[in-house]
C-alpha positions as a printed NumPy array, in Angstrom:
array([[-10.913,  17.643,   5.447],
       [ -8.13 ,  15.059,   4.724],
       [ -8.7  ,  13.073,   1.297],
       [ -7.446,   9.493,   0.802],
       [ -7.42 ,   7.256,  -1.964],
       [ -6.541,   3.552,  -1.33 ],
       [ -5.578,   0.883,  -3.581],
       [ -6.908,  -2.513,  -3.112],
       [ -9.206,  -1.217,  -0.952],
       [-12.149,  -3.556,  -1.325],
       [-10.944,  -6.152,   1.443],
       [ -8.214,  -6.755,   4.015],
       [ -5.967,  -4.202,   4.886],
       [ -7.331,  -1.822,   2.318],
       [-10.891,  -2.15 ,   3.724],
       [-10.07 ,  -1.757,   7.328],
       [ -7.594,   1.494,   6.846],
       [-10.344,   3.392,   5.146],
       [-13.041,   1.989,   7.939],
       [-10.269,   3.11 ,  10.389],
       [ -9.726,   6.459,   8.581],
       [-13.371,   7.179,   7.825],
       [-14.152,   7.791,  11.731],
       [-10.893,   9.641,  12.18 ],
       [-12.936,  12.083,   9.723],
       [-10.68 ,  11.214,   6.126],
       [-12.964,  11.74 ,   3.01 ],
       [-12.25 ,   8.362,   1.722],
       [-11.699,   7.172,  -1.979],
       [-12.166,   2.996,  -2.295],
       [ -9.606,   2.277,  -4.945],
       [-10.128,  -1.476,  -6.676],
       [ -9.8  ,  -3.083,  -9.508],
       [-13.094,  -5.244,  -9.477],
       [-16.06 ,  -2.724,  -9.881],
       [-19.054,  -4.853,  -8.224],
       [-16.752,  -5.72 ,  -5.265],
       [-15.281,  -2.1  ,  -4.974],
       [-18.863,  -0.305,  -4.737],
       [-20.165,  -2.905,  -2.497],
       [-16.706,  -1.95 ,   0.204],
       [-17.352,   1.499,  -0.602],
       [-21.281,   1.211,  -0.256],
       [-21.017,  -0.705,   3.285],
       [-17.985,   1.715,   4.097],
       [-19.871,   5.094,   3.296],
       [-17.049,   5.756,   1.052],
       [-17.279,   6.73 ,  -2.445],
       [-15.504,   3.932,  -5.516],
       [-13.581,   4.686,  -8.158],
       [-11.76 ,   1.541,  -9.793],
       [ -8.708,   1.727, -10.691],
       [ -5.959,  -1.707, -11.933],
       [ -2.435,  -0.692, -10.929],
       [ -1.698,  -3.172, -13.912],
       [ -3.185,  -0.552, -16.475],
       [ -1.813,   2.38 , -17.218],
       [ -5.2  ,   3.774, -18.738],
       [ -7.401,   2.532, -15.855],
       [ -5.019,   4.579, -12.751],
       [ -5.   ,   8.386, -15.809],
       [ -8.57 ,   7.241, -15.21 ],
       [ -8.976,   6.618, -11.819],
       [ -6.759,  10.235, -10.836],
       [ -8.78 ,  11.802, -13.403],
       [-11.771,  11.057, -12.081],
       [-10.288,  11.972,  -8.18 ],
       [ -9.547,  15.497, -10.19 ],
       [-12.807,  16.338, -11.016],
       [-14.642,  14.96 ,  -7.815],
       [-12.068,  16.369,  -4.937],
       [-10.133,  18.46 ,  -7.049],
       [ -6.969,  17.301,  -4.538],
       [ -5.45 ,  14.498,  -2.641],
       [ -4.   ,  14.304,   0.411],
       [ -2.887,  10.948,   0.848],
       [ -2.358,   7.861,  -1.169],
       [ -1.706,   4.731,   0.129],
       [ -0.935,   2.028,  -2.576],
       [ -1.678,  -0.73 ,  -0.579],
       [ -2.894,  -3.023,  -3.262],
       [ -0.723,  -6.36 ,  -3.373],
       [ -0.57 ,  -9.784,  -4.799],
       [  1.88 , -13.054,  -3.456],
       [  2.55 , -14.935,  -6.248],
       [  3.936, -18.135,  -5.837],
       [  5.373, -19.909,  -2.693],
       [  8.036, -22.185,  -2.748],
       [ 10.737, -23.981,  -5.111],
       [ 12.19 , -21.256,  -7.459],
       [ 13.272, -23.603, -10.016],
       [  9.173, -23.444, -11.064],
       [  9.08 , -19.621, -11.116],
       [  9.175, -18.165, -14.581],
       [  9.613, -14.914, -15.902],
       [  5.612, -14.159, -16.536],
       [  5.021, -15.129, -12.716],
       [  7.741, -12.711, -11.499],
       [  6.578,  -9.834, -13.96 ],
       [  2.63 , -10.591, -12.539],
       [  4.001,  -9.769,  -9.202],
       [  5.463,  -7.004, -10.175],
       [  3.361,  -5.415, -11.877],
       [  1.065,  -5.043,  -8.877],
       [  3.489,  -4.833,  -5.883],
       [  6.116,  -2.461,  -7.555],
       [  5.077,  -1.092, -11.141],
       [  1.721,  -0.844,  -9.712],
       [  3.117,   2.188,  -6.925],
       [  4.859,   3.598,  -9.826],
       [  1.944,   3.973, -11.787],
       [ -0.532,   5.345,  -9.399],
       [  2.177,   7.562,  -7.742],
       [  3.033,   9.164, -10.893],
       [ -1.027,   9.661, -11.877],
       [ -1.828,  10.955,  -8.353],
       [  1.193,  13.326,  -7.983],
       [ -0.686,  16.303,  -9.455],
       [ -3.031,  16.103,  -7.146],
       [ -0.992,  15.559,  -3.997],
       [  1.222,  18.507,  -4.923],
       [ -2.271,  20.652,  -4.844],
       [ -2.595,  19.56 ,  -0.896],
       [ -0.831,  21.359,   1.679],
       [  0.54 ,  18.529,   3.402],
       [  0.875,  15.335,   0.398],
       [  1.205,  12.028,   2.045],
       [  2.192,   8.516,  -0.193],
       [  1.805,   5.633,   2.486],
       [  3.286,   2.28 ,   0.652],
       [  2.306,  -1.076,   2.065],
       [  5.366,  -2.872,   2.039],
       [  6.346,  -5.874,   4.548],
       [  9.217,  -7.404,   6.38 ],
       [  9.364, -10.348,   4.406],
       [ 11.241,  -7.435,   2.122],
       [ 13.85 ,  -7.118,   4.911],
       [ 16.817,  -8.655,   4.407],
       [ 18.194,  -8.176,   8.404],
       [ 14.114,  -9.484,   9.295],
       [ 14.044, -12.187,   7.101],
       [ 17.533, -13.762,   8.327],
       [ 16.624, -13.394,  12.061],
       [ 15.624, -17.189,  13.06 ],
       [ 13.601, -15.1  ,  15.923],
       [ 11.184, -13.623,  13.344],
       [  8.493, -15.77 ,  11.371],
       [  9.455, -14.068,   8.324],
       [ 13.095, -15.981,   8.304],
       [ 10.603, -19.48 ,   7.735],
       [  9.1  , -18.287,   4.641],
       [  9.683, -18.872,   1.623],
       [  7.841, -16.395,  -1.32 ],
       [ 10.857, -15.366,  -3.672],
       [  8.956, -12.948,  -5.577],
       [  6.98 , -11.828,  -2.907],
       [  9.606, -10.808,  -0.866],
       [ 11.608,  -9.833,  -3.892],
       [  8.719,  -7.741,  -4.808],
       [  8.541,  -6.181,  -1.32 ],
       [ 12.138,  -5.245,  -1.051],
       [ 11.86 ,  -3.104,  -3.781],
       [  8.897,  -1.028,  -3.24 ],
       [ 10.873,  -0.057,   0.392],
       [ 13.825,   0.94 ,  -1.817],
       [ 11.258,   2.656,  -4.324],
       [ 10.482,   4.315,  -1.113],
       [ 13.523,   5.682,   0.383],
       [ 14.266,   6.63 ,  -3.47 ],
       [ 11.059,   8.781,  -3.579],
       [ 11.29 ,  10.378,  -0.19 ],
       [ 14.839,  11.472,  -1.268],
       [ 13.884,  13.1  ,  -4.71 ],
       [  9.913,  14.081,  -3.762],
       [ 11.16 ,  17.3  ,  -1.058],
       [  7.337,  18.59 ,  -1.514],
       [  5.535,  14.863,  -0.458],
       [  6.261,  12.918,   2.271],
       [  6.734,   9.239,   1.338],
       [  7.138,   6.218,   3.721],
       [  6.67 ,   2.934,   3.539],
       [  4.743,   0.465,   6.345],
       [  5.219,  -3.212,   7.306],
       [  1.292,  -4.609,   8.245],
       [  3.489,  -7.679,  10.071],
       [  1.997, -11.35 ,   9.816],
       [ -1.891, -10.428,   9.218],
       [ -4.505, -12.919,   8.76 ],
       [ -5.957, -11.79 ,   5.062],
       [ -6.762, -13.838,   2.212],
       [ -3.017, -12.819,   1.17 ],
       [ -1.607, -15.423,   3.803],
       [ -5.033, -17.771,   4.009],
       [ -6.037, -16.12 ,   7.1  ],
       [ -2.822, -17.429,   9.193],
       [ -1.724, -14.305,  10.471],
       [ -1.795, -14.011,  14.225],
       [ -3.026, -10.106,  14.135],
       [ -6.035,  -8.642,  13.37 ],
       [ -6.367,  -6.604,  10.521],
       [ -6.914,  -3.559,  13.107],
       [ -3.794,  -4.339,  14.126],
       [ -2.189,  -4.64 ,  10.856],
       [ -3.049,  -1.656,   9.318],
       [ -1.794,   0.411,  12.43 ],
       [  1.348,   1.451,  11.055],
       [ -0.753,   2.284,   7.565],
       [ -2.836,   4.262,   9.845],
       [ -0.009,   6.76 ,  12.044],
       [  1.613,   6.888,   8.696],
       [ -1.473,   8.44 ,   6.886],
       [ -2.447,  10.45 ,   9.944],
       [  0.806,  12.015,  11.606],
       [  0.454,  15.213,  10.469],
       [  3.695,  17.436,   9.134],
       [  6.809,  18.053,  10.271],
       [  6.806,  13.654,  10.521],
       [  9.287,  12.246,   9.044],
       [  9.726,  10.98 ,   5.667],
       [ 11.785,   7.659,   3.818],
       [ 11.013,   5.39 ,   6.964],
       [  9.96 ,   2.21 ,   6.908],
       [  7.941,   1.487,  10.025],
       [  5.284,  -1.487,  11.334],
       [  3.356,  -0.871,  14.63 ],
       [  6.451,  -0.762,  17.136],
       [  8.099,   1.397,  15.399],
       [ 11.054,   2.215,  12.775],
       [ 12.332,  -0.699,  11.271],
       [ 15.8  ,  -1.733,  10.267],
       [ 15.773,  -0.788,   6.409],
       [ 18.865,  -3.641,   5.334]])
């Protein structure tokens, strides 16, 4: 049996990759940070909840001690959990919005990959699935062919572009765990309003073939639902 734990699993992407993995027979874990909203996901999932805020570094010792004495082990962990920040003119940012964003988007993996660790090196086969996005693609985001090239989310994307080089960094120094990092593409969530033109079926696929391809697969990639993606 394959154990999972997801952040920001209580809607969206989160949501449907442990709906997706619970029939492909994972023992799901519904990671998120609000406790009545987690348990009800988890509830209507069949999943259990544990909360955990990738903000706190005493809530995610929490949540992997609490994975520790339930499952004893993890298999994968995919820190999926994700905030955007704010759009538009950067001459309004401020140093307290960038550091919100990341907190979650980058500090956030670093946290719960360092708690969860432990426990992934206990499983035969450790997986760390980060839910990154093209809008953290330089080469994407400069193509006038891609949507991503209209945006514009400076600390978002910032944001984004580092948790695929926290990636790449990981895979190189973590022999014993394969890390990768997947690109959902333009999703309708409440991330994005709903304005995505996939599904959220079809934006976790690349979450899902990450979490599920068994060893021997690769590791450092960054991939969406096609396929590898260019990393610059």
């Amino acid at each position: 049996m394959t154990t999972t734990f997801i952040t920001g699993a209580n809607k969206g992407l989160g949501h449907e990759t442990a709906r997706r993995l619970l029939a492909l027979g994972h023992t799901v874990i519904v990671g998120a940070r609000d406790e009545e909203r987690g348990a009800a996901a988890a509830a209507e999932l069949g999943a259990r909840f544990v909360r955990i805020d990738v903000t706190d570094d005493a809530s995610v010792a929490a949540a992997a001690a609490d994975v520790a004495v339930h499952e004893g082990v993890l298999d994968v962990l995919i820190n999926n959990a994700g905030v955007h920040g704010p759009y538009g003119d950067p001459a309004e940012l401020t140093g307290a919005d960038a550091l919100a964003v990341f907190d979650v988007n980058v500090f956030g993996a670093v946290r719960t990959t360092s708690a969860f660790l432990p426990l992934l090196r206990r499983s035969a086969d450790p997986v760390v699935v980060n839910v990154s996005s093209g809008m953290g693609s330089l080469a994407i985001t400069h193509d006038p062919s891609r949507i991503e090239s209209s945006v514009v989310a400076p600390l978002y994307t910032a944001s984004k572009a580092a948790l695929t080089m926290l990636t790449t960094q990981y895979a190189k120094a973590l022999k014993d765990v394969r890390v990768n990092a997947a690109d959902p593409g333009y999703t309708a969530t409440d991330l994005n309003g709903h304005s995505g033109p996939q599904t959220v079926t079809e934006g976790t696929d690349a979450i899902v073939r990450l979490a599920t391809e068994g060893p021997g697969a690769g590791f450092g990639r960054f991939v969406d639902r096609e396929g590898p993606l260019d990393m610059a």
